[in-house]
C-alpha positions in Angstrom: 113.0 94.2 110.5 113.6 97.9 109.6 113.8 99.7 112.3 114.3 102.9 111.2 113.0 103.9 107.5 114.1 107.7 108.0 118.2 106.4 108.7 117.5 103.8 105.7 116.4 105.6 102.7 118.6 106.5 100.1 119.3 109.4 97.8 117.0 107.8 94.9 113.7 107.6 97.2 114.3 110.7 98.7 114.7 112.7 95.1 111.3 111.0 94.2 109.4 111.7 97.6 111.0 115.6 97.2 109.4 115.6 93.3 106.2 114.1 94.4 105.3 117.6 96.4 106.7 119.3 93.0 105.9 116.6 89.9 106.9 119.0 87.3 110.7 119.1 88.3 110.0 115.0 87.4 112.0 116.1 83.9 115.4 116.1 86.3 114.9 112.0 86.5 115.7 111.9 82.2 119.4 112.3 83.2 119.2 108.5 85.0 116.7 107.2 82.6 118.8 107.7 79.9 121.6 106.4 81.5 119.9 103.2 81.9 118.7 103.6 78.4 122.4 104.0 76.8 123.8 101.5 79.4 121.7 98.6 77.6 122.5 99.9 74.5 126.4 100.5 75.1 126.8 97.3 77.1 128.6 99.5 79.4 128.4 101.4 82.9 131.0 104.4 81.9 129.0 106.5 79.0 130.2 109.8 77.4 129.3 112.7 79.2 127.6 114.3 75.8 125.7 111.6 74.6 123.7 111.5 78.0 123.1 115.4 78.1 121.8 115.0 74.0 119.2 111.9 75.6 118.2 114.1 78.6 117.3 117.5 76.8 115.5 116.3 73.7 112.5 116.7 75.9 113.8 118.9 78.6 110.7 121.8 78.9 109.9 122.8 82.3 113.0 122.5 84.7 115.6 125.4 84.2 119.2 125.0 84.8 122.7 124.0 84.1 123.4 120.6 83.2 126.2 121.0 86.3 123.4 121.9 88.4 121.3 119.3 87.5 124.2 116.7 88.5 124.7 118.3 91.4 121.0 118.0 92.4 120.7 114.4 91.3 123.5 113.2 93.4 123.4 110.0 91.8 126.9 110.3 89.4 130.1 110.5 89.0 132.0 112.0 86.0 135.6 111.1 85.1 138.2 113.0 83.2 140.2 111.2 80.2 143.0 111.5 83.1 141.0 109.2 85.0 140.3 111.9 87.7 136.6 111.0 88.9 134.4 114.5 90.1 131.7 114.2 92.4 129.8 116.5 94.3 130.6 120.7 93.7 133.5 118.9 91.5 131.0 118.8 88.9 130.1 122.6 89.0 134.0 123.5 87.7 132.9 121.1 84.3 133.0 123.6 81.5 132.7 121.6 78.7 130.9 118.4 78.4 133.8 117.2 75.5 136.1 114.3 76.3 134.4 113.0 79.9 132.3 109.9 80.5 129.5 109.6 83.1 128.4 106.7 85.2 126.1 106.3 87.9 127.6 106.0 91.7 129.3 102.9 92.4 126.0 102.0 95.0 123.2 102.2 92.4 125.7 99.9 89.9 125.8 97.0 92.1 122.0 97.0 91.8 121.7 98.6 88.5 118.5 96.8 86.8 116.3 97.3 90.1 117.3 101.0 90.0 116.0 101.7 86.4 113.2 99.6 87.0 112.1 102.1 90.1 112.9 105.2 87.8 110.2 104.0 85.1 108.1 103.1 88.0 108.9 106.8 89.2 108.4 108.3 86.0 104.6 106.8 85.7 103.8 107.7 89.2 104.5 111.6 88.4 102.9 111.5 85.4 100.0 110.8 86.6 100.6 113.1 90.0 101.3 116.2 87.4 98.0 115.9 85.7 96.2 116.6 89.4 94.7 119.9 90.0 96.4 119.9 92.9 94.4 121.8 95.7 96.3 120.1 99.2 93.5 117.9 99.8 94.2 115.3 102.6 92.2 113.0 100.2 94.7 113.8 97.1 97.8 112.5 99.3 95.6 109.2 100.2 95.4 108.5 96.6 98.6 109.4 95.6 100.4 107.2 98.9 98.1 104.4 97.6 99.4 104.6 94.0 103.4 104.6 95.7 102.3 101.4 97.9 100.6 99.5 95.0 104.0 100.1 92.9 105.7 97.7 95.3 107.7 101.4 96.4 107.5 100.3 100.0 110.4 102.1 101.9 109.6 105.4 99.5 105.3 104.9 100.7 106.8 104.6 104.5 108.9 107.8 104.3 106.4 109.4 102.5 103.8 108.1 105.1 105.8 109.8 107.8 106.1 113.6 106.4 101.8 113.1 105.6 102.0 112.2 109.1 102.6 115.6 110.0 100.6 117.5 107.1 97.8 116.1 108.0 97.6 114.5 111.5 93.7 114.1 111.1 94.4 111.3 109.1 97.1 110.0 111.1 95.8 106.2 110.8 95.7 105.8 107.2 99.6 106.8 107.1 99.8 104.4 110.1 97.9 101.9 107.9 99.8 102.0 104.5 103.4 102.2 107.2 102.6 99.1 108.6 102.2 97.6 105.0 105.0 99.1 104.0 107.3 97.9 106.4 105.9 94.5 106.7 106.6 93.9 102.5 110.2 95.9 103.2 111.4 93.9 105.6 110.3 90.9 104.0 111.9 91.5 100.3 115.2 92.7 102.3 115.7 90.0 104.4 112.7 87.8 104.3 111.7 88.4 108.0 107.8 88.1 108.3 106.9 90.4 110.9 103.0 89.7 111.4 102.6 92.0 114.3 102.6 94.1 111.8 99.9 93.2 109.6 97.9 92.7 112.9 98.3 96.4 113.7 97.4 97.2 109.7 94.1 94.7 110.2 93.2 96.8 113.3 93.3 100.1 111.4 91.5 98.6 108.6 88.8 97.9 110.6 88.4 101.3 113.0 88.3 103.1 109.2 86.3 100.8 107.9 84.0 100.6 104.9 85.2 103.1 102.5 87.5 106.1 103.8 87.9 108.3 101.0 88.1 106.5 97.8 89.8 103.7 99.9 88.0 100.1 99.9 88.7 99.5 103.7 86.3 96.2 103.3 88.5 95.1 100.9 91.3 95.8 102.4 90.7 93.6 105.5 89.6 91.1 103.8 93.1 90.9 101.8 95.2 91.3 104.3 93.0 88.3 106.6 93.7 85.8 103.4 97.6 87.7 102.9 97.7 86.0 106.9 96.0 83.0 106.6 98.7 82.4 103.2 101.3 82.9 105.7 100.1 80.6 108.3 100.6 77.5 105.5 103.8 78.3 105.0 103.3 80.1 101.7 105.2 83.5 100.6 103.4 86.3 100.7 101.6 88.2 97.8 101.0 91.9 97.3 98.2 93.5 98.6 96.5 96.6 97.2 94.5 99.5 98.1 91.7 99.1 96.0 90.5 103.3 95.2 87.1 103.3 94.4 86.8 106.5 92.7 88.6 109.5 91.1 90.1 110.2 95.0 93.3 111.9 94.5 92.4 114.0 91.6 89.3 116.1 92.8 86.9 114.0 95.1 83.4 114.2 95.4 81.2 116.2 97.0 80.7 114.8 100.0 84.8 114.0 100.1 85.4 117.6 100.0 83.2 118.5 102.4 85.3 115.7 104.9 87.9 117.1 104.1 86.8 120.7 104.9 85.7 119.8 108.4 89.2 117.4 109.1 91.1 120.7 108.0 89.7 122.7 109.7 89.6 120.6 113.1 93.3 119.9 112.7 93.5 124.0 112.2 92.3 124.4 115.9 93.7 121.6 117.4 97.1 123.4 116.5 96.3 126.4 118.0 95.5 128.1 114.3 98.3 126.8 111.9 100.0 124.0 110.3 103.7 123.7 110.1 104.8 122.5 106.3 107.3 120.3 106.3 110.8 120.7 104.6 112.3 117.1 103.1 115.5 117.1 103.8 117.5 114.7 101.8 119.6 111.3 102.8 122.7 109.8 101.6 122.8 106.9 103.6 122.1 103.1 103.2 120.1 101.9 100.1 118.6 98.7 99.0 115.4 97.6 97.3 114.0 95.0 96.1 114.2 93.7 92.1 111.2 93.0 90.1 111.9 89.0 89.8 110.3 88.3 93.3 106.7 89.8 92.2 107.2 88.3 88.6 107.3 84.8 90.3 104.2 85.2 92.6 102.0 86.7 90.2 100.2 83.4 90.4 99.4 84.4 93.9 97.9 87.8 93.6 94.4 88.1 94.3 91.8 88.0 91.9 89.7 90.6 91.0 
């Protein structure tokens, strides 16, 4: 079991749970999606240094900055000399010229390098569809936007993200508790196959004080997915993913009666706090990072629930 998501996520899910509050610095994730993209051409982890910054900013627009900069921010590679002298870290910022180095992602996301493009297209979609919002900082815009993370099989990056909504927005405190319960169960399960059901117990109790439909959230559904995900369990059979079904627009504006919800749960959490909300800062982590790859879902597709 994970026991603590916060010590366990990695640079990669934090720098998509940091662009998610700010989706049009998602341009900054070109630099590793070309990578990945010359890496299957090339055959080869180490790729010049010039060809990846010519892949990157043929569609650069909106994020200013160095290509040093950039690197820096990413955190993600490494860049090597035609000594053989590797730069990492402020390193990078004494590059001058981008002639005669190669580039290759950290030794960490190598080992694991197919499941870490696959999560950077996944990434990419996500944001795309986050930047189109009219963004108005709407507990109901974060429901369907933690939904959309958990339904991508993103499960340690929809329990980190869980945990700084938990804070914005306390009123809703048992949805994040909801989709972190999820979250954790499927984590722990594709890293180590542990089946924690206490888990989905807690998520089934949730389910069933939100009931019907909370937001744009099918809670009906819901419970009844996760009552057939235990009952699949209980024979012996692997789990299959569960969604959040989102029965309307949610996330990008809400209906009438969602803003008006949404007004009053404001406003309540306003006073409960003594007149103010705190915003939270993400703060980034370099420590331990695994995830799952996409062969698991591929061969239980012929589980998933019908629609």
């Amino acid at each position: 079991m994970i026991k603590d998501t916060w010590s366990e996520v990695g640079r990669l899910e934090s720098l998509f749970v940091e662009i998610l509050d700010d989706p049009i610095k998602k341009e900054v994730l070109l630099y590793p999606i070309c990578y990945c993209q010359l890496v299957r051409k090339e055959g080869v982890f180490e790729i010049e240094l010039k060809k990846l910054l010519r892949c990157a900013n043929k569609t650069f627009r909106s994020v200013k900055g160095s290509w040093q900069d950039i690197l820096l921010e990413l955190n993600l590679f490494q860049v090597k000399s035609q000594e053989g002298k590797v730069l990492l870290g402020k390193e990078l910022l004494t590059l001058s010229s981008e002639e005669g180095y190669t580039v290759s992602l950290k030794a960490e996301y190598r080992e694991d390098f197919q499941s870490v493009c696959s999560k950077l297209i996944k990434y990419w979609g996500i944001l795309s569809k986050v930047s189109a919002y009219s963004r108005k900082n709407l507990a109901s815009e974060y429901v369907h936007i933690l939904s959309m993370v958990f339904n991508e099989g993103l499960f340690r990056e929809a329990v980190y993200y869980s945990e700084i909504l938990d804070q914005r927005f306390p009123a809703e405190a048992k949805f994040w508790k909801l989709v972190r319960e999820l979250g954790e169960f499927y984590a722990a399960y594709l890293q180590s196959e542990d089946l924690d059901i206490k888990r989905l117990a807690a998520a089934s109790e949730i389910a069933k004080e939100l009931g019907g439909v909370y937001y744009s959230v099918d809670m009906e559904r819901l419970l009844r997915d996760i009552g057939r995900l235990k009952k699949t369990l209980m024979k012996g059979e692997p789990p299959f993913p569960v969604k959040i079904e989102l029965l309307s627009n949610g996330g990008k504006r809400g209906g009438f009666i969602t803003r008006i919800i949404d007004f009053f749960r404001r406003r309540l959490n306003f006073l409960k706090k003594g007149g103010g909300k705190q915003r939270w800062t993400l703060m980034n982590s370099e420590t331990g990072y695994s995830y799952f790859t996409g062969a698991y879902w591929k061969r239980q597709r012929h589980l998933q629930i019908n629609t």
